[in-house]
N, C-alpha and C positions, 0 to 999 in steps of 0.2 A: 463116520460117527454112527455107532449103532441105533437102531429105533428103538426108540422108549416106547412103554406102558402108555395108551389115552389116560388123561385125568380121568375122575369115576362119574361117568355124565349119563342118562337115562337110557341112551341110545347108542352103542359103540358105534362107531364110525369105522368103515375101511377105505382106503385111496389104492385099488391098481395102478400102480404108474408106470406109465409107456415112456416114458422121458422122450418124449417127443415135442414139449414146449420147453421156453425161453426161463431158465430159471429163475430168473431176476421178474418173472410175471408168474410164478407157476403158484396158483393160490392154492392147490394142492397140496403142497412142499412146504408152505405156511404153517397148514392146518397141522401136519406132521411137526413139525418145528418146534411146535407149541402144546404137542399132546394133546390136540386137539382129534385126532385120525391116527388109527393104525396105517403106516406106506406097509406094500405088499407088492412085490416083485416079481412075483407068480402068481396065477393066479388056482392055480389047488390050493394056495394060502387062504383063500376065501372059507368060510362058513357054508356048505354046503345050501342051507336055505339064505342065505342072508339078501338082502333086496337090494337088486341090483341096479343100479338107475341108467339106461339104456333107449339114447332114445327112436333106436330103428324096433324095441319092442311094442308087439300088438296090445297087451295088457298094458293097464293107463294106471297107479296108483292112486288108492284110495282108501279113506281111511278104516276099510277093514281087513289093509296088510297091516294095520299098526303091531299087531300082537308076532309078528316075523320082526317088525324093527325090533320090539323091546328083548324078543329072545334071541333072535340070529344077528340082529344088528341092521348097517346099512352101508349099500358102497356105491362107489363113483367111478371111473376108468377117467385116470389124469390123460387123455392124449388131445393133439393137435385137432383144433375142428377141421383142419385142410386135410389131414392125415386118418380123418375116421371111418374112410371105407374101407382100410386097410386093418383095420380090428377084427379077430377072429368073434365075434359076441356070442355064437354058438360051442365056444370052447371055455368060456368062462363061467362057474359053477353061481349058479343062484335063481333065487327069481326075477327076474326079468320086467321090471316095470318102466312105464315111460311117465316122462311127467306131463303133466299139463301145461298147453304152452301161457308162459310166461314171458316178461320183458326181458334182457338182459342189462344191468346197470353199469358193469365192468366197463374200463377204458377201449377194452379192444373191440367188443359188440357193443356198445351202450344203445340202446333201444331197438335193437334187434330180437325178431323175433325167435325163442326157443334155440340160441345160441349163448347160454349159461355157462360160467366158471363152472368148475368143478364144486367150488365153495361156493357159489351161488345156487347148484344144483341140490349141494345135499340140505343145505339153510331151507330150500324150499317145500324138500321132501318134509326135512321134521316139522317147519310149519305146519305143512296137509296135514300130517300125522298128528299132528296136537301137541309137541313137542316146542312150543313157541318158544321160550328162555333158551332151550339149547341151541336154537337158531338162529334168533337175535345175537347170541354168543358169538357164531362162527361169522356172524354181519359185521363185527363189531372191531374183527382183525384188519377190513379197511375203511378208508374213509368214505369211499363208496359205497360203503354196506348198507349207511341209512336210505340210500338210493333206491337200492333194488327195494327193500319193502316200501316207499312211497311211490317207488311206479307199479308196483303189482297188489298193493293191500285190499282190493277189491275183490281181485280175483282170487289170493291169495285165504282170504275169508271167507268166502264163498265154497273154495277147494274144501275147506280145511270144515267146513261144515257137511261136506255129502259125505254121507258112509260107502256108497257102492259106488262101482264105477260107471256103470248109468246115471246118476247124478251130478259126478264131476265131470262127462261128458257132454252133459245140457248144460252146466255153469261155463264152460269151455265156450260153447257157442254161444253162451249169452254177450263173453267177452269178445270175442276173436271170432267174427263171420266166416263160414267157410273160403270165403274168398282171401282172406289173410294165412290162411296154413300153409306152414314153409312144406316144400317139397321134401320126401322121404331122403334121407342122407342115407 
């Protein structure tokens, strides 16, 4: 089946997909399904600025990439979290940002730290980014979804309030003591 057009949403979405997860779990493959995300199988398909969400990158997103989400868009790498030192991240075209950690709500990490779906990664980006209804949207494909925003809406609003990323850096530690940060993958 060929990939359709995303519906017309504020923020285009892209999904590189590594098919490296369980399809019948691939909240990726959803998002695509439903016009929700462009899938991209290469990745020179990318948007050459588009914000890449990455999370062995040193730049931390904050809300003054928003003006790259609304023009270049935003994207995710669907692969295996067992499988993602095997990611080339230097070969994939964009800006590079990591998220702030977050819970994970999903079945397969649920309260793990900074081990995010694919759809629970980008939900969180347009959150920070201000982007709340679009997010809620992509929550809303499982039943899970209300999950992740009730274990993270703290931190979640707090992200979503600093403009720089010194800001979202201090709101990070207000949540998550350095003693909680997961090891660099």
């Amino acid at each position: 089946m060929a990939a359709t057009a995303p519906l017309d949403l504020p923020v285009r979405l892209y999904v590189y997909m590594l098919g490296q997860d369980d399809p019948s779990k691939c909240t990726a493959g959803k998002l695509c399904r439903f016009r929700l995300a462009s899938r991209v199988l290469r990745a020179r398909r990318l948007p050459k600025k588009v914000l890449l969400l990455n999370p062995r990158a040193e730049a931390v997103l904050a809300g003054v990439d928003r003006v790259y989400a609304e023009r270049w868009g935003l994207a995710a790498v669907d692969c295996s979290w067992e499988r993602i030192g095997e990611v080339a991240w230097s070969r994939i075209p964009g800006l590079h940002r990591r998220l702030p950690l977050l819970l994970a709500a999903n079945p397969v990490s649920y309260g793990r730290l900074a081990r995010l779906s694919s759809l629970e990664a980008l939900a969180a980006a347009l959150y920070i980014l201000g982007f709340k209804a679009q997010a809620e949207k992509l929550l809303h494909l499982y039943k899970w979804g209300g999950s992740f925003l009730t274990l993270n809406r703290e931190p979640l609003e707090a992200y979503s309030k600093a403009e720089t990323p010194s800001e979202i850096l201090r709101a990070e530690r207000e949540f998550f003591p350095v003693s909680c940060f997961p090891p660099k993958v």
